[in-house]
Each structure stands twice: as C-alpha cells, then as structure tokens.
C-alpha positions in Angstrom: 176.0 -19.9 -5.5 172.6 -18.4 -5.1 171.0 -18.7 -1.3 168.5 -20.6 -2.1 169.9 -23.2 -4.3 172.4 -23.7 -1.8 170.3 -24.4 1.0 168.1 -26.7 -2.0 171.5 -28.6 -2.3 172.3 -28.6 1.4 168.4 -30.1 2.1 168.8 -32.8 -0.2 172.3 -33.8 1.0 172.9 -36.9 3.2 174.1 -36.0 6.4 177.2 -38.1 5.5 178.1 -36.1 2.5 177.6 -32.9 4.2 180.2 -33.7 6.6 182.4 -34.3 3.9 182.7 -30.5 3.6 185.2 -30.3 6.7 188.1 -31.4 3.3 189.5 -27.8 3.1 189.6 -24.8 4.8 187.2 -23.1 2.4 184.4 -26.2 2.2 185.2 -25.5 6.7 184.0 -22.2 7.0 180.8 -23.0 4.7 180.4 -25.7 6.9 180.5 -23.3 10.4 178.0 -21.3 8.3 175.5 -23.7 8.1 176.0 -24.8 11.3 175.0 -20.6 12.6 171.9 -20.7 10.2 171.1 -24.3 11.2 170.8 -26.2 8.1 172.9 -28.8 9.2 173.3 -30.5 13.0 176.3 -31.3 14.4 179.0 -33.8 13.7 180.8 -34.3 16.6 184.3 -35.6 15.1 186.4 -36.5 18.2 189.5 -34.3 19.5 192.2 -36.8 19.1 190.7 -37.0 15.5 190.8 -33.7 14.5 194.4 -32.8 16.2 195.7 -36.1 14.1 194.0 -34.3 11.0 195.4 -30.6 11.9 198.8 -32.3 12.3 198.7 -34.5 9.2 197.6 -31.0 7.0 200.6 -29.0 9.1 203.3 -31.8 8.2 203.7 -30.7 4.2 204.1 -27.0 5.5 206.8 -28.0 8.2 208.7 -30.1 6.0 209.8 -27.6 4.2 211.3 -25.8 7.0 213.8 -29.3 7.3 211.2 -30.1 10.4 208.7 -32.8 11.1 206.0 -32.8 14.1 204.7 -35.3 16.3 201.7 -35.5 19.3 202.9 -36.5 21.9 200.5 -36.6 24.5 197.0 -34.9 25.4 196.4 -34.3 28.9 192.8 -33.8 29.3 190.8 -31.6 29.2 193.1 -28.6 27.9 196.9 -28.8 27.3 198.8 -30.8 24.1 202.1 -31.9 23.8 203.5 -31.8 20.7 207.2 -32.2 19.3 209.3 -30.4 16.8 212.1 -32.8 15.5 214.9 -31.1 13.3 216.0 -33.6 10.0 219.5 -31.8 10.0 221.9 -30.7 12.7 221.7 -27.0 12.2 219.5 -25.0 13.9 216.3 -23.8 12.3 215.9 -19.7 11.8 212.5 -20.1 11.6 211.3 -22.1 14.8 209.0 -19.5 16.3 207.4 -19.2 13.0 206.5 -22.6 12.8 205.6 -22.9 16.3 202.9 -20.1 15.8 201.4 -21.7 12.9 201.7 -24.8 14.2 199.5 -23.1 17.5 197.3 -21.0 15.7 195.9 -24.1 13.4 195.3 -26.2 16.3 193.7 -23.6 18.5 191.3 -22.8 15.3 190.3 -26.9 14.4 190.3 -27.5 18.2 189.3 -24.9 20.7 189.1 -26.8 23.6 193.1 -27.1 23.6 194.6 -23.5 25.4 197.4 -25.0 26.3 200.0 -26.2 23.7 203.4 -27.1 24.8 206.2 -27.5 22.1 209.3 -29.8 22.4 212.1 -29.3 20.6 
C-alpha cells in the first residue's frame, strides 16, 4: 500500500478498529510500526489477556504433537507457569521443540514474562 494512503487510512480509522490489527501476526508487526512512527497510541491489552490469546493461537500447533497446554499460574511481575499435558501414554519426541515455540511466542506477545517454567 502506498505510504501515504496508508497513513490516510490509519487517520480516518477509529481507534477501535485500529486495534483490531493485533488478529495476525502480519496485521501485528504493522501495528508495532505505527506505533514507532506514532500514528496510533497505545492500547494497553492486559498481560493475562494476551498470554490467554498466545496460548489459545499455540493450542492448534501443539495438538498436533498429541499435546495440549495450560496456564497455570503467573507470579508477578516476571515468571509463568505453564503445563504440557500428553493425550497418549507414550512419550513425545518432540517436547523440547514444542517447549521452545511455546517460549519464544510468549516471550514475543509478552515481554515482561523472562521467566517461563514448563510442567510436564
């Protein structure tokens, strides 16, 4: 889209609909953009909020590893619990692959956590 019809449409936006762009990854990044050239002010979504939303877009992924994820507990101001349950007995080959995912998501949609515990 050309620069300046994209900061026409971003002008005549509601602040409602431009917060709308945190849907996908993609409409994400645009959004951090505007935020550095600031277009747009901040909307302060809560942390609870967006590691609910981090773990709701991680679940589809995990599932297909025969795995599902749950929070557990945040202990404020930096550290996560989170759980890892197996839906079959076997063990899963590809735990510490889905662990870092699971960290490397949650550390980018919510910086403030540096501390993420896993419970298997």
């Amino acid at each position: 889209m050309h620069k300046h019809a994209f900061i026409h449409y971003v002008k005549n936006t509601s602040p409602e609909s431009i917060s709308s762009l945190l849907k996908t990854d993609i409409e994400y990044m645009i959004y951090n953009l505007l935020l550095e050239d600031k277009l747009v002010g901040v909307t302060k979504v809560p942390l609870l909020q967006r590691l609910q939303q981090v773990i709701d877009k991680m679940r589809p992924y995990i599932k297909k590893y025969n795995e599902n994820i749950e929070l557990l507990c945040f202990k404020p101001p930096d550290t996560l619990e989170i759980s890892l349950i197996h839906n079959y007995d076997s063990k899963s080959t590809s735990n510490a692959k889905i662990s870092s995912k699971i960290e490397q998501s949650i550390q980018y949609y919510c910086p403030e956590i540096t501390k993420i515990i896993i419970v298997k």
